[in-house]
C-alpha positions as CSV (number, residue, x, y, z in Angstrom):
1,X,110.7,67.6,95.9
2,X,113.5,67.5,93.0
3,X,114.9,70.4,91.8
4,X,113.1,69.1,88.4
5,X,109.7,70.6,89.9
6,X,110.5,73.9,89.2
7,X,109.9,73.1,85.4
8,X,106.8,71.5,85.9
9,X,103.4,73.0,85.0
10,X,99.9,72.1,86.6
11,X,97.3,71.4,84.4
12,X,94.2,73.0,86.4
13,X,91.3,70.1,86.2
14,X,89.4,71.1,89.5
15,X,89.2,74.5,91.0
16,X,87.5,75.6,94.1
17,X,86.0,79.4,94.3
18,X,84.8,81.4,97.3
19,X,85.1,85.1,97.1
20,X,84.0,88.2,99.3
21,X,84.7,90.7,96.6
22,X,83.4,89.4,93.4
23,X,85.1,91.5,90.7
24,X,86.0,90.1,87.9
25,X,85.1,86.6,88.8
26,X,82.7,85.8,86.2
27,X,85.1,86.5,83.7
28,X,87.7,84.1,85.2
29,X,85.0,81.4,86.3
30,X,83.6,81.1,82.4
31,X,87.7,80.8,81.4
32,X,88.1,77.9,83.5
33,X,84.7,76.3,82.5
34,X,85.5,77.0,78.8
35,X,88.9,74.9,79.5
36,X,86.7,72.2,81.0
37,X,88.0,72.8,84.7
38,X,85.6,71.5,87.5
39,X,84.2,74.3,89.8
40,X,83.3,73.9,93.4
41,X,82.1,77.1,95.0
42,X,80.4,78.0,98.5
43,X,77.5,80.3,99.7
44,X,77.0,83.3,97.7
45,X,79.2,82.8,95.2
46,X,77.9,79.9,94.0
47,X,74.9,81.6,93.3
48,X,76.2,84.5,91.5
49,X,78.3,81.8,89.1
50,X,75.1,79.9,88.6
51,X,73.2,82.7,87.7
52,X,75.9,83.6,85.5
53,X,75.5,80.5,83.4
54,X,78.6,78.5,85.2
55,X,78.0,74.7,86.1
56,X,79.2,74.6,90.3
57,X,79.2,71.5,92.3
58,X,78.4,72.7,96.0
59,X,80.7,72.4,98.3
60,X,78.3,70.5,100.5
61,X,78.3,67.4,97.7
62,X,82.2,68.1,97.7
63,X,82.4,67.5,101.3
64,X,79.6,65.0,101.9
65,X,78.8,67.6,105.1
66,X,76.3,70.3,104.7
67,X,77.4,74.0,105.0
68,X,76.5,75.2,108.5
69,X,76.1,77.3,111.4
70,X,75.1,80.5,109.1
71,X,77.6,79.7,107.0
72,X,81.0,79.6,109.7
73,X,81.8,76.5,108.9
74,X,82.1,75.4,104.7
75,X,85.6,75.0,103.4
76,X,86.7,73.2,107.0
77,X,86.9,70.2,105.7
78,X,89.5,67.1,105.3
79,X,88.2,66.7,101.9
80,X,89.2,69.9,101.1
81,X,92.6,70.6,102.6
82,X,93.8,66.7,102.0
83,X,92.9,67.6,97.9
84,X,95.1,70.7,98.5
85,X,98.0,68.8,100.9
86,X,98.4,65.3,99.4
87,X,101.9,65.0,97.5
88,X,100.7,63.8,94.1
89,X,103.9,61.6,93.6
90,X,103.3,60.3,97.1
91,X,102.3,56.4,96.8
92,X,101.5,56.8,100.7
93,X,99.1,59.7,100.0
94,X,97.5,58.8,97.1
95,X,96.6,55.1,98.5
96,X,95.0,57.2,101.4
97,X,93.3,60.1,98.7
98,X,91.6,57.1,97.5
99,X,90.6,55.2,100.5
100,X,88.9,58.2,101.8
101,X,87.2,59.0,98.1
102,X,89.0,62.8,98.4
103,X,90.0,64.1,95.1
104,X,92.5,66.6,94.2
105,X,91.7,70.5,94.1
106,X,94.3,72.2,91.9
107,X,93.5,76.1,92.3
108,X,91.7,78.0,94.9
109,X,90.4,81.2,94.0
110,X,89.2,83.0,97.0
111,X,89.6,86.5,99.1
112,X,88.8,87.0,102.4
113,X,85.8,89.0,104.5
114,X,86.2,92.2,104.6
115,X,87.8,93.3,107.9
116,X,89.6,95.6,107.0
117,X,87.2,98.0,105.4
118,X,84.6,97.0,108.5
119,X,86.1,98.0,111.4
120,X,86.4,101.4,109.4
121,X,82.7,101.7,108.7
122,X,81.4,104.6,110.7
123,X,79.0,103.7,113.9
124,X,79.7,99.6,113.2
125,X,78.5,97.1,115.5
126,X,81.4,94.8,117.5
127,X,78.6,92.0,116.2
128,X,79.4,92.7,112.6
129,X,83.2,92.9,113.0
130,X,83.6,89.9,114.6
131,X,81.7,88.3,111.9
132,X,83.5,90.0,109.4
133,X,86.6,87.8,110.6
134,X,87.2,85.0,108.5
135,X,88.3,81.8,109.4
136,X,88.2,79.1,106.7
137,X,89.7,81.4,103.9
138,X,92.8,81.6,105.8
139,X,93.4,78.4,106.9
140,X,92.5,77.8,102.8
141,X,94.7,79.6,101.7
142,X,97.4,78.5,104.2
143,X,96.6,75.2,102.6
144,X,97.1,76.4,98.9
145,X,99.7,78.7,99.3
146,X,101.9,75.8,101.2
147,X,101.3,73.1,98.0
148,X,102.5,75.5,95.7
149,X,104.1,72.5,94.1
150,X,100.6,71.2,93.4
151,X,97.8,73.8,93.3
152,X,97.0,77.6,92.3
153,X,96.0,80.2,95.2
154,X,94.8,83.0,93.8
155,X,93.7,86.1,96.5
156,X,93.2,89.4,95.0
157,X,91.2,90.9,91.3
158,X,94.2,92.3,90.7
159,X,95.6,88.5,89.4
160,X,93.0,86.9,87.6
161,X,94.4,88.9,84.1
162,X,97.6,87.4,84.1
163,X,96.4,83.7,85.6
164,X,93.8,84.1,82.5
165,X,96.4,85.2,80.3
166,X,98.7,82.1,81.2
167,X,96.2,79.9,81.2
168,X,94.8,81.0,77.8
169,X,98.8,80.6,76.3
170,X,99.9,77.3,77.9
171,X,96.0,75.1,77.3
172,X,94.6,75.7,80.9
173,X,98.4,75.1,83.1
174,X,99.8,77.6,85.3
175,X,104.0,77.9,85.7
176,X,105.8,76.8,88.7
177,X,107.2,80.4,89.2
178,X,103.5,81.5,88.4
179,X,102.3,78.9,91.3
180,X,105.4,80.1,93.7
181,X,104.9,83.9,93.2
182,X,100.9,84.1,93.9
183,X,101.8,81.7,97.3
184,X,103.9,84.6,98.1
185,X,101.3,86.8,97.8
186,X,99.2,84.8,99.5
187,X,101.0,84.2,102.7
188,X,101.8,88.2,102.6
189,X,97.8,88.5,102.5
190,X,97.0,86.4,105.2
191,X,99.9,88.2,107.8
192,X,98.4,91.6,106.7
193,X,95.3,90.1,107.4
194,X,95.7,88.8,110.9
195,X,97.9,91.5,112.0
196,X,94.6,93.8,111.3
197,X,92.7,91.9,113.2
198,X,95.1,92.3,116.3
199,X,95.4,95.6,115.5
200,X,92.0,96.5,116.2
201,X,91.9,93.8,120.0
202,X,94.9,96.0,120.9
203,X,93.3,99.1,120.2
204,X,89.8,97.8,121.8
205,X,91.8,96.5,125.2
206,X,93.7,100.0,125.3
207,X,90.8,102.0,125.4
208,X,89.0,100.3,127.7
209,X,92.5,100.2,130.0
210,X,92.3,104.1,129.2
211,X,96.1,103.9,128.2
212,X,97.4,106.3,125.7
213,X,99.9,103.8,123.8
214,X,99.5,99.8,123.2
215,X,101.8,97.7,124.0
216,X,102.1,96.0,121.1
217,X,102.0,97.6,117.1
218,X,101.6,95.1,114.8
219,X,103.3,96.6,111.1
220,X,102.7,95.3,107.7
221,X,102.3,97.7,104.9
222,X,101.9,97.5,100.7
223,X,103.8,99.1,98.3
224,X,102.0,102.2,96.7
225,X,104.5,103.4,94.0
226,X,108.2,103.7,93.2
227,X,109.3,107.7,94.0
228,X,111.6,109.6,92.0
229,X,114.6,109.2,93.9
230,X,115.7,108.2,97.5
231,X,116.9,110.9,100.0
232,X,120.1,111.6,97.6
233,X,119.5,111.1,93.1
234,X,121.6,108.2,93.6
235,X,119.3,106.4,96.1
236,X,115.9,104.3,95.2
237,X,113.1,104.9,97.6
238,X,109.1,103.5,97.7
239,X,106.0,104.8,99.1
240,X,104.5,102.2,101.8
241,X,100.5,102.2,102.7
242,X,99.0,100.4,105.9
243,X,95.5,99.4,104.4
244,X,94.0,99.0,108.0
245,X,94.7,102.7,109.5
246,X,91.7,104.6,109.5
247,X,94.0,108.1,110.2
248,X,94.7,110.3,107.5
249,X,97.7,109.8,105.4
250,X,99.5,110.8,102.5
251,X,99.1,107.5,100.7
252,X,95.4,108.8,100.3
253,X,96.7,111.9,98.7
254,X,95.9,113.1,94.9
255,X,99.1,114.5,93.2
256,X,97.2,118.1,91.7
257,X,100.4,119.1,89.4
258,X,104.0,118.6,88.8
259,X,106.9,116.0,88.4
260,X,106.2,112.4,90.7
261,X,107.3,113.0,94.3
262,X,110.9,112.0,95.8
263,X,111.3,111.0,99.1
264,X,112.3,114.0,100.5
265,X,109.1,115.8,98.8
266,X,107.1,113.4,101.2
267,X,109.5,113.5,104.3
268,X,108.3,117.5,103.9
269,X,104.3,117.0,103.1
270,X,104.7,114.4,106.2
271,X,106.2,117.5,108.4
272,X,103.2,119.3,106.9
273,X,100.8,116.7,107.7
274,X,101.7,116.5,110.9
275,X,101.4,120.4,111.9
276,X,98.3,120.5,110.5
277,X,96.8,117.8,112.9
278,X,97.6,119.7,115.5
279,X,95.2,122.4,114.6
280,X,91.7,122.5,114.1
281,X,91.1,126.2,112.0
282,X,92.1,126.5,109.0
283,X,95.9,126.1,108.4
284,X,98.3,126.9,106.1
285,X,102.1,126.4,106.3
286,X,105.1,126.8,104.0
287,X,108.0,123.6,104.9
288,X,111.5,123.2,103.3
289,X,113.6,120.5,104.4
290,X,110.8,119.6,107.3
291,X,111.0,123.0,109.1
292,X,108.2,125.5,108.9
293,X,109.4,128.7,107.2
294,X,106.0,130.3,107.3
295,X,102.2,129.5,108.9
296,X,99.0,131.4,109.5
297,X,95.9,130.0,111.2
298,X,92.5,131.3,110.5
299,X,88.8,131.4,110.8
């Protein structure tokens, strides 16, 4: 790929669209149809955009193959990830794009099942985790994310204002650097994804082994917010959330009052945090530079 590449835009013609959480996709599903794109969608979201008014073409009559076993097995398809993979100035690939009768697919919309917020559903069945553990998203987005050069993947709500607003200002094309940043965040998804999803086999196999610590801790963790300042004014620090962990953790916690916390403010709440964990009355506990200067426990 020429270093010219990184100028190019992508004209979106064809998108494909399968989504567990569907916020906001209405609103970016009628901006593509009002730019003309094509729209292939899956399973329940298909129906929500037709009920919505927004022409789909299954991805059964995509495919040629029919959606099946209770809906496992839809996107897995050569049609779909040889419209994601093909190089389009390939003469090799194109010959073979049109051989087979594939066509190109230049954006993928899509976010996965929800595993995450499953396996923390009080009283859950191992049934409905397991099926909770997607398979053809990520190898989807895999797909996408890796023909960057070629193709839109677009994983989370929090995106689809400033794809619509780029596609609103250049006539339906997304940016190179547009294209490159959301495969970032796409490959970022997908490891914080599967590393949930070992996560909880590690925990499962370490209960059942009745050991107190796994032997294997699997870390990948979003950024929650800037903080005041690092350990010293001079010094930048950010707060860090693991989205699987069930425990109880500041990153859940409501600010009440006062300036934004630094990082020694949370290095103190976390000494707090951990004292009171360790109790189960009430308890109360004054901390200044992580050590306890006062506590009282109570009924």
């Amino acid at each position: 790929m020429s270093d010219g590449s990184k100028d190019k835009w992508i004209k979106i013609k064809r998108a494909l669209i399968s989504v567990s959480d569907k916020t906001g996709i209405i609103e970016l599903a009628t901006k593509l149809q009002d730019l003309g794109v094509e729209i292939i969608s899956t399973g329940g979201t298909k129906k929500v955009l037709k009920e919505n008014d927004i022409h789909v073409i299954p991805i059964s009559s995509f495919t040629g193959a029919p959606e099946i076993l209770s809906g496992r097995v839809k996107t897995l398809h050569p049609a779909v990830h040889a419209g994601l993979l093909h190089k389009r100035e390939d003469e090799d690939h194109l010959k073979e794009m049109k051989e087979q009768n594939y066509k190109g697919i230049d954006m993928v919309i899509l976010n996965l099942y929800p595993f995450e917020q499953t396996v923390q559903k009080e009283g859950v069945s191992e049934e409905e985790i397991i099926e909770n553990i997607d398979i053809g998203g990520p190898t989807m987005l895999r797909s996408a994310a890796k023909a960057y050069h070629y193709a839109t993947i677009v994983t989370d709500p929090s995106q689809y204002d400033r794809v619509i607003a780029e596609l609103e200002e250049n006539t339906g094309s997304i940016s190179y650097r547009t294209r490159q940043n959301l495969a970032r965040e796409a490959f970022c998804r997908v490891a914080q994804y599967d590393n949930a999803i070992s996560d909880y086999f590690n925990c499962k196999a370490e209960a059942e082994a009745k050991e107190d610590f796994p032997t294997a801790i699997n870390i990948n963790v979003t950024k929650v917010t800037d903080l005041r300042y690092g350990e010293n004014p001079h010094q930048k620090a950010a707060l860090y959330k693991d989205s699987s962990s069930a425990l109880p953790s500041l990153t859940k916690a409501q600010v009440l009052s006062g300036k934004a916390l630094s990082y020694n403010n949370y290095t103190d709440l976390e000494a707090v945090l951990s004292m009171i964990m360790d109790f189960k009355n009430p308890f109360a506990v004054v901390v200044k530079h992580q050590n306890p200067c006062g506590a009282a426990e109570a009924d």
